[in-house]
SETORTOR-380326 format. One record per residue (C-alpha): residue number from 1; residue in one letter; x, y, z. Coordinates in Angstrom, 3 decimals, padded with zeros to 6 digits. Layout:
# residues N
   num   residuo         xx         yy         zz
   NUM         A          X          Y          Z
...
END
This chain:
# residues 85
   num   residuo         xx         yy         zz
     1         X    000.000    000.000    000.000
     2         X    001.465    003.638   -000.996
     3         X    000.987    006.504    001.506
     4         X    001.103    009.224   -001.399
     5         X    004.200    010.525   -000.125
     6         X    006.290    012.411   -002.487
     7         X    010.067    010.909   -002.162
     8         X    012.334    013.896   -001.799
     9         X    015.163    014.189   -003.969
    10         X    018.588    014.126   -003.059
    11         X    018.722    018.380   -003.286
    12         X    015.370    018.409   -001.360
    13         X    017.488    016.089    001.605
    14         X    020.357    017.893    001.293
    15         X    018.650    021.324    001.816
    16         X    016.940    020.011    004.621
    17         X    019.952    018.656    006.374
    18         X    021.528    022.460    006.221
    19         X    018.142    023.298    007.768
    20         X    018.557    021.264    009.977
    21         X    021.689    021.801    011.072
    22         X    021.290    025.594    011.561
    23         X    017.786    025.118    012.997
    24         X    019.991    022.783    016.135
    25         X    022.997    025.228    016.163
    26         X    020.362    027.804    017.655
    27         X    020.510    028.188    021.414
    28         X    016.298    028.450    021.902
    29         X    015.364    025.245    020.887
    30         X    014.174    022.758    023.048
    31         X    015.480    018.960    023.585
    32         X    012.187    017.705    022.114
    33         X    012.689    019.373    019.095
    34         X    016.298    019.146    019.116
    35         X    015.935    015.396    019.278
    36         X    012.867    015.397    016.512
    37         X    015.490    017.254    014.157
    38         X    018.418    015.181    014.919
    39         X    016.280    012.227    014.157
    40         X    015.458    013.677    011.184
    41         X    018.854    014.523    010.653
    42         X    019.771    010.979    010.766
    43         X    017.396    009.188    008.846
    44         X    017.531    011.639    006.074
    45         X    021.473    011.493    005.954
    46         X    021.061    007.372    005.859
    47         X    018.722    007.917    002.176
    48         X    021.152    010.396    000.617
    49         X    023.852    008.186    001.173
    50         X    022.101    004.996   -000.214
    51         X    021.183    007.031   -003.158
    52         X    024.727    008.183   -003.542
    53         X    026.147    004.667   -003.278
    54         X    023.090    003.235   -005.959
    55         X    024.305    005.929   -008.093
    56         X    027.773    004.875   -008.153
    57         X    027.003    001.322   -008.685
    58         X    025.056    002.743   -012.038
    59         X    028.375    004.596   -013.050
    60         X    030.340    001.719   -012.027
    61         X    028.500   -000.296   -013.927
    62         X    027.824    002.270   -017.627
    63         X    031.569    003.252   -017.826
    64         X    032.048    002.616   -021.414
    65         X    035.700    001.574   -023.168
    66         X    036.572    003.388   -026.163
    67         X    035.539    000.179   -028.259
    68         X    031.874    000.274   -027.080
    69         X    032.232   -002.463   -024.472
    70         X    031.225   -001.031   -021.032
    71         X    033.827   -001.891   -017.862
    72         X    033.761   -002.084   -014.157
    73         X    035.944    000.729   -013.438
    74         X    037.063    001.965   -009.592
    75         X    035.605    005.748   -009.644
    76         X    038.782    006.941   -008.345
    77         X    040.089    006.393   -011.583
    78         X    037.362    007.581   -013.542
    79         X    038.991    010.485   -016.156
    80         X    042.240    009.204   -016.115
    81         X    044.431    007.100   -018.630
    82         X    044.798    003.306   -018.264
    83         X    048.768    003.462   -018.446
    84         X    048.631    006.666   -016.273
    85         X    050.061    004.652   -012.843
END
């Protein structure tokens, strides 16, 4: 069953973790709410990195070779030269 709920993207997280983080680094908020938002905080930072590491599986996984076959290729390597070590 779907609740309707409209997945935020990874910019709509994002902003709201910088909300969130200034919204805490104010001295009038309560523990409640404190503890709400770092919640929040938390939960929010756990989907943005599980998209981040499902996206580079997908790049991982499309890197093409110049012949038109596609490679696994480390990221860290991405843009550089095969013989470049």
């Amino acid at each position: 069953m779907t609740t309707g709920r409209k997945v935020p993207s990874l910019e709509e997280d994002l902003g709201r973790l910088d909300a969130i983080v200034r919204a805490l680094e104010t001295e009038d908020v309560d523990l409640d709410r404190a503890l709400a938002l770092f919640e929040e905080g938390v939960e929010r930072l756990r989907t943005a990195r599980e998209r981040l590491g499902e996206a580079e599986l997908r790049l991982r996984q499309l890197r093409e070779t110049a012949d038109g076959g596609v490679r696994l290729d480390d990221l860290h390597r991405a843009g550089r030269e095969p013989n470049d070590d």
